[in-house]
N, C-alpha and C positions, 0 to 999 in steps of 0.2 A: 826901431823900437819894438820889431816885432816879438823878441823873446820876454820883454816887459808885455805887450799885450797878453802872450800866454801864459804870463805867472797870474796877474791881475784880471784876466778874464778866466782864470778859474774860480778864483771870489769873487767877479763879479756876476757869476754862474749860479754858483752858490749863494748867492745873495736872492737872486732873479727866484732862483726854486724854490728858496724859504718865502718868500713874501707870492706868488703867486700858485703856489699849492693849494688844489683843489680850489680854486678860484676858476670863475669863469669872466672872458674877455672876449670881445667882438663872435660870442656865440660858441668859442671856444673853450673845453675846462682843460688848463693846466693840470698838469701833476707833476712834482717837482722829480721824479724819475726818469721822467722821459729829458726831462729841463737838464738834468743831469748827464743824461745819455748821451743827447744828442749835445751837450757842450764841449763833453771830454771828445768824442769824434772829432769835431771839428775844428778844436785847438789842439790835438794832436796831429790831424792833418798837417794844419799849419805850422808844425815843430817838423814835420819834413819834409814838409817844403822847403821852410828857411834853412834846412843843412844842405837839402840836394839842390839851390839855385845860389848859396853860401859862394861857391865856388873856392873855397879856403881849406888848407892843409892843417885839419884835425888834429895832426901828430903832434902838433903844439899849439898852448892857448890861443885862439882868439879872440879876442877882445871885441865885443858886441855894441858895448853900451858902456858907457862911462865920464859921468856927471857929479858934480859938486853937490853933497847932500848935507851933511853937519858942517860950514866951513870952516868954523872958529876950530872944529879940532883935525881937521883937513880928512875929514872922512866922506867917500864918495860913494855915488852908487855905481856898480862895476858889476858887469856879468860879463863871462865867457865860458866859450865850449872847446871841449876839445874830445877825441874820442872817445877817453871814459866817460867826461860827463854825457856824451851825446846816448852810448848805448845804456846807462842808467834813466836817462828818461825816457828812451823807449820803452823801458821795460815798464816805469811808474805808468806811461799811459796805458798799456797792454794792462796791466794790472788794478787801473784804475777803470778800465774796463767788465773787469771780472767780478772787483769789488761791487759793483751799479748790479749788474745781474743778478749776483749773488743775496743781494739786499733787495731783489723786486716783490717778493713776497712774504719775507722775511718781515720787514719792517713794516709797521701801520701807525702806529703810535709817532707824534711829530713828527710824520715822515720830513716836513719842510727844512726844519732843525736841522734834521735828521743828514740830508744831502747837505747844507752849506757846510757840516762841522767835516764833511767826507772828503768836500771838496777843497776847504780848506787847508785839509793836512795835504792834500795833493799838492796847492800852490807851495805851501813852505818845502816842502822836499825838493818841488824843480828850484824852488829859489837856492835850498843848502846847493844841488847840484850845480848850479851855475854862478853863484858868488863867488867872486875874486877879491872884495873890499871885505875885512875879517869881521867886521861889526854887521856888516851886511850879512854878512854868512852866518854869526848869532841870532842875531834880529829876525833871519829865516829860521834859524836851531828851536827859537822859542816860538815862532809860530804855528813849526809843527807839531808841538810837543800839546800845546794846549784844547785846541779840538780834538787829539787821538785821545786826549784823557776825558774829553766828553763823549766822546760817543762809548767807552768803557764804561764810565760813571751813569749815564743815563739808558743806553739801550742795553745792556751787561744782563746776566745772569744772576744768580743769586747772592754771591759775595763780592758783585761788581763797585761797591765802594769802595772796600776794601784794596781792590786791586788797582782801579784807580788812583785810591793816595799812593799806595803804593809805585806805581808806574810814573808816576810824578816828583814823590821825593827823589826817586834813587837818578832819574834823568833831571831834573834843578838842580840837585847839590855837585850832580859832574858838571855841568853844563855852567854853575858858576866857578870851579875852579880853571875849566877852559877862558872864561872870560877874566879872571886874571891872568893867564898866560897870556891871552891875546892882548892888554892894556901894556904887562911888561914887555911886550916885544916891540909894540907902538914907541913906548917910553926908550929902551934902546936904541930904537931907529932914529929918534929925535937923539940922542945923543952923538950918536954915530954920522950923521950927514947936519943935525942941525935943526930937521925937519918932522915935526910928528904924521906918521904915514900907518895907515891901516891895511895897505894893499899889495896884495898876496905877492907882487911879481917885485914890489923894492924889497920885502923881506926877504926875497930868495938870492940877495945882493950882501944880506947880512952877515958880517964879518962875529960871531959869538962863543964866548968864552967855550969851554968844555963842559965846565961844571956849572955853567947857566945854562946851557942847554940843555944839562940832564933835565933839570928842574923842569923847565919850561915845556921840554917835548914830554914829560911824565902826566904834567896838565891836561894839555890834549889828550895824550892815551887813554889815561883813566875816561874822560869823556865819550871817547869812541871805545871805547872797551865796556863803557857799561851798554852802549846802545846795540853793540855789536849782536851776543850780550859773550865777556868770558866771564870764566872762574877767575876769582870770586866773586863776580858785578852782577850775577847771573837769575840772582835768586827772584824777582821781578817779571820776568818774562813767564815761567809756569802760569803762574796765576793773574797775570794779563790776558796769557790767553786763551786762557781757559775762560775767563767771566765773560771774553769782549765778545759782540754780537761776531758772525761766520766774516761779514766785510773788514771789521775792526781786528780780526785773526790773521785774515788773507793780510792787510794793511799792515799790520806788524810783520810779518815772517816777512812776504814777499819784499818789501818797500824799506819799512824803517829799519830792519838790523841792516841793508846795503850802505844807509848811509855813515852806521859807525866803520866799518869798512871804508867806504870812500874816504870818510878820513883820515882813517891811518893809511892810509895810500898817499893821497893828495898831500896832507899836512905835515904827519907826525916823520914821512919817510922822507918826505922832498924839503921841509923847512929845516930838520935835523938831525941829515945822515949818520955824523959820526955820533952820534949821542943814540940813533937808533940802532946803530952797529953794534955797539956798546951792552945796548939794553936790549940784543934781538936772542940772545938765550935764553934770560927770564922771559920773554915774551914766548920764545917756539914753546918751553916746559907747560907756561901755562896754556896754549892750542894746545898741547898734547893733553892734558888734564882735564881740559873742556872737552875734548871729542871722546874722552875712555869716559868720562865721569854722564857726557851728554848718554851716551850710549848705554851705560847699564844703568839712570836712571828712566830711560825713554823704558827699556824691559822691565820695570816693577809696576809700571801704571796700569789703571784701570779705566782709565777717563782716556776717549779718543783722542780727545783736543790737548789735552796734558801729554799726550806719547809723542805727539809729533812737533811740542814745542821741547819737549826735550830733545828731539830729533835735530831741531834747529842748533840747539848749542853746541852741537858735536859738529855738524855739516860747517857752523862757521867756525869753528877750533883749525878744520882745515884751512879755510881763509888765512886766519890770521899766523897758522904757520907759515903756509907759503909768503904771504907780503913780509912777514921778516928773516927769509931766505935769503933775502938780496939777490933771486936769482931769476933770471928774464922766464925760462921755463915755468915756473913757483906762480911767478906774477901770473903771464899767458891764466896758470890753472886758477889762480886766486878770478879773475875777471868771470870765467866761463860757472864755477864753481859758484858765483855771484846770481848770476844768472839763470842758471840750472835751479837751483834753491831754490831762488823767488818763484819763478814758475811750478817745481815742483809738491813745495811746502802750500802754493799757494792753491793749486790741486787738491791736495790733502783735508787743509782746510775748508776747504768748498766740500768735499765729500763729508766731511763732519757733519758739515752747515744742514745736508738736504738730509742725511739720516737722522738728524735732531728735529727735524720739521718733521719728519715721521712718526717716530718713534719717542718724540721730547725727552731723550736719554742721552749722555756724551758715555756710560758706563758701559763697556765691552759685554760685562757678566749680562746686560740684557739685549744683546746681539749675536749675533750665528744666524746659519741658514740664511744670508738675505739674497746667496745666487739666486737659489730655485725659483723667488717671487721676482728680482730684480737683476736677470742677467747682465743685463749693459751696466748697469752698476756695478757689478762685482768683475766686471772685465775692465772699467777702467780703476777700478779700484786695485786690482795686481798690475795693471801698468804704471800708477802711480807709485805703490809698495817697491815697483822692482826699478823705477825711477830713484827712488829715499835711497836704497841700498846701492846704487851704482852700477845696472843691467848694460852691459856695454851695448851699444846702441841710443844708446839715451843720453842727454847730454849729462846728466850729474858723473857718468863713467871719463866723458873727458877731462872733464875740470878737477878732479879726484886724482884723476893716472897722472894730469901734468904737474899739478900738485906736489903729490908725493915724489915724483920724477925728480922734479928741482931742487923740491926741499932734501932730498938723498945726497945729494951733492954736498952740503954744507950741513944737514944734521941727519947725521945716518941712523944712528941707534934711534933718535925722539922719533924717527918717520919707522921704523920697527915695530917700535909700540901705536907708532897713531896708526900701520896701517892694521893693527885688533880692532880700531874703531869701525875700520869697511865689514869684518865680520860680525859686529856688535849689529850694525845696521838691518846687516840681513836676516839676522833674528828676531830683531823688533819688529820690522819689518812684516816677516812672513806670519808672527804675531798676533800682530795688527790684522792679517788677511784673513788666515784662519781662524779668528775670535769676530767677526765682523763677519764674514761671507761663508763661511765653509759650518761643516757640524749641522745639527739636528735645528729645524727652523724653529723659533720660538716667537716671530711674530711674520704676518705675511705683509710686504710693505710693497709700495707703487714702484714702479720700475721708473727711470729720469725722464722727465716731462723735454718735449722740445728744447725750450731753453736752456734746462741742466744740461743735456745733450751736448749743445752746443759749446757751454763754457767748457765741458770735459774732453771736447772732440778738441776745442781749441787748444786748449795745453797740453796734452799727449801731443799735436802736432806739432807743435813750437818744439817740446823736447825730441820728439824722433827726429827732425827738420837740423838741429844745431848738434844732435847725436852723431848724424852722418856728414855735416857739411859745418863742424866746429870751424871752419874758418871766415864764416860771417861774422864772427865776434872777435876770432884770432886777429884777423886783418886787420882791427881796429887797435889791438891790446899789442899788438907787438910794438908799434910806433912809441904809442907811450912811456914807455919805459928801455928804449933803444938807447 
């Protein structure tokens, strides 16, 4: 039951930090930070522990846990892991790490709220990642969905209701057409053997028409397509994150677009191949459409946090080409390109975070000059810039190469134009640097305190670390799709 301890000991983490926030006990004052801190440490520990003493072959699900939950409609509780899901939750804990830092001084107002509603989107995402029973895997879909829109709606920005309803329609109204795919596939399955079944490994047994399955894998896509986010689904994400406090930014980019991604991996490609074969041209057109369109609207902003969420839509245009490549190379790049992003957007983001605590500005036009006051800032600020754009050496260079590699194979001309998006990048990109750190200084700001330091030393080193040695991730992404 240990992976159920570490879904549920993250809410009940989150629980612990709201109710004993700045309270004092046997002499000691809480603050739900630390409560926080020190939770995700040591339930991440214990997430690798239970894979490195697992002693079990990743390359295919495992089944963890798997218990009678609804029985009347034979829906169970069911977790397993298997390589992807395993390097997705590393990265949620690494980044649910960054997120806690990032918010240490940031936030003051409910800070106790504040951490359960943080913690709680952590729990739903390791639960989306490890669900195998498909109501369970909603049940998680909605769980995550509801505290990210609180901490938008409450600790946000200036038009942070706005973008909260926002972020909420457009992820419900997918999120209920998945949940009729998922009923009609139940409904099917009860047809087809007799027996109503919610669970991922009998439907991967299912015998389905052609033209129900267009239907049916369209449900999911749009689902993971809005989360992801592509064109058209996309318009949501600017202004998410642009209002949500610097953790709620990092937590989108880094975290929640991986999981409309993992879905179309996991679900939409493995539950209905030939229906995804089918429909993987309009899918590669629209990745190509999201990485040109992510890419020249990232160069007309003026708002930090709005260049690098457009940044996002293009980086995952290449995702979602590669996974409908059909092609093991594509994949390899889709996995690393997963990974590379989160970390590097989530850099990004964090650099917004600590120039807005300076300067209380996300607007370019009042920023320049911030080398001369803040050298280490504006050096890891070009490491992350040349991270966005694909600096070989850095991991977003491998997951891009392999990428487009693969997807050449099977769409030569759409990987042509997507690879204008690698040069779109690195004009945003350099931008971004020279509008922020270069030119005539116009305010003198602190250079990164210890802990900034630290969150910026840590993810420059993650990306150089997986830039030169991509086979920590490879290892893992080749199995899966063998």
């Amino acid at each position: 039951m240990m992976l159920t301890f570490i879904i549920f000991g993250l809410l009940l983490s989150g629980s612990i930090a709201w109710v004993t926030d700045n309270k004092v006990f046997a002499g000691i004052k809480f603050q739900a930070k630390w409560v926080s801190l020190l939770s995700v440490l040591a339930l991440g520990s214990c997430f690798l522990l239970l894979v490195y003493f697992s002693n079990q072959n990743f390359q295919q699900l495992q089944l963890f846990e798997r218990v009678s939950w609804i029985s009347s409609l034979n829906i169970d509780y069911a977790l397993a892991l298997d390589t992807l899901s395993i390097t997705l939750i590393v990265l949620t804990f690494i980044l649910a790490v960054v997120c806690i830092l990032v918010s240490w001084e940031e936030i003051q107002e409910k800070s106790g709220f504040y951490y359960f509603n943080l913690l709680a989107t952590f729990s739903g995402v390791i639960g989306v990642f490890s669900a195998v029973d498909m109501f369970l895997f909603f049940f998680f879909w909605e769980v995550m969905l509801i505290p990210m829109t609180a901490i938008i709606a409450i600790w946000g920005h200036e038009n942070r209701y706005f973008a909260a309803i926002k972020f909420f329609i457009f992820t419900q109204v997918s999120s209920l057409l998945m949940l009729v795919a998922i009923i009609a596939m139940a409904y099917i399955h009860q047809q087809q053997t007799g027996v109503m079944s919610f669970y991922y490994q009998d439907w991967l047994m299912l015998d389905i028409k052609i033209g129900v399955a267009q239907y049916l894998m369209l449900g999911f896509f749009i689902a993971f397509a809005v989360k992801l986010p592509s064109v058209p689904f996309h318009s949501w994400l600017p202004d998410a994150h642009t209002q949500a406090p610097t953790a709620g930014s990092v937590l989108l980019a880094g975290i929640l677009l991986k999981t409309g991604a993992y879905g179309l991996i996991r679900f939409v490609i493995f539950l209905f191949p030939q229906a995804s074969e089918n429909f993987a041209p309009i899918a590669a057109t629209l990745a190509v459409i999201s990485i040109l369109y992510g890419a020249k609207m990232a160069f007309a902003q003026s708002d930090f946090k709005r260049l690098v969420a457009y940044s996002s839509i293009s980086h995952m245009g290449f995702v979602m080409l590669a996974i409908f490549s059909f092609n093991e190379i594509a994949y390899q790049g889709a996995i690393v390109t997963m990974v590379a992003h989160g970390l590097s957007s989530a850099a990004l983001f964090s650099l917004a975070g600590m120039i807005y605590q300076r300067i209380h500005s996300r607007n370019l036009n009042d920023m320049g000059g911030f080398w001369q006051s803040a050298p280490r800032m504006g050096g890891f600020g070009l490491a992350f810039a040349a991270a966005a754009f694909g600096l070989p050496g850095l991991a977003n260079f491998v997951g891009e190469f392999l990428s487009l590699v693969g997807a050449f194979q099977v769409f030569p001309i759409m990987v042509v134009f997507a690879s204008l998006g690698l040069i779109g990048s690195a004009i945003y990109g350099m931008l971004l640097f020279q509008k922020t750190f270069q030119g005539v200084p116009l305010k003198q700001v602190q250079d990164l305190s210890v802990r900034e330091f630290f969150i910026c030393g840590s993810l420059l080193g993650l990306l150089v670390v997986l830039g030169f040695y991509p086979n920590i991730i490879l290892g893992y992404a080749f199995g899966v799709f063998a």
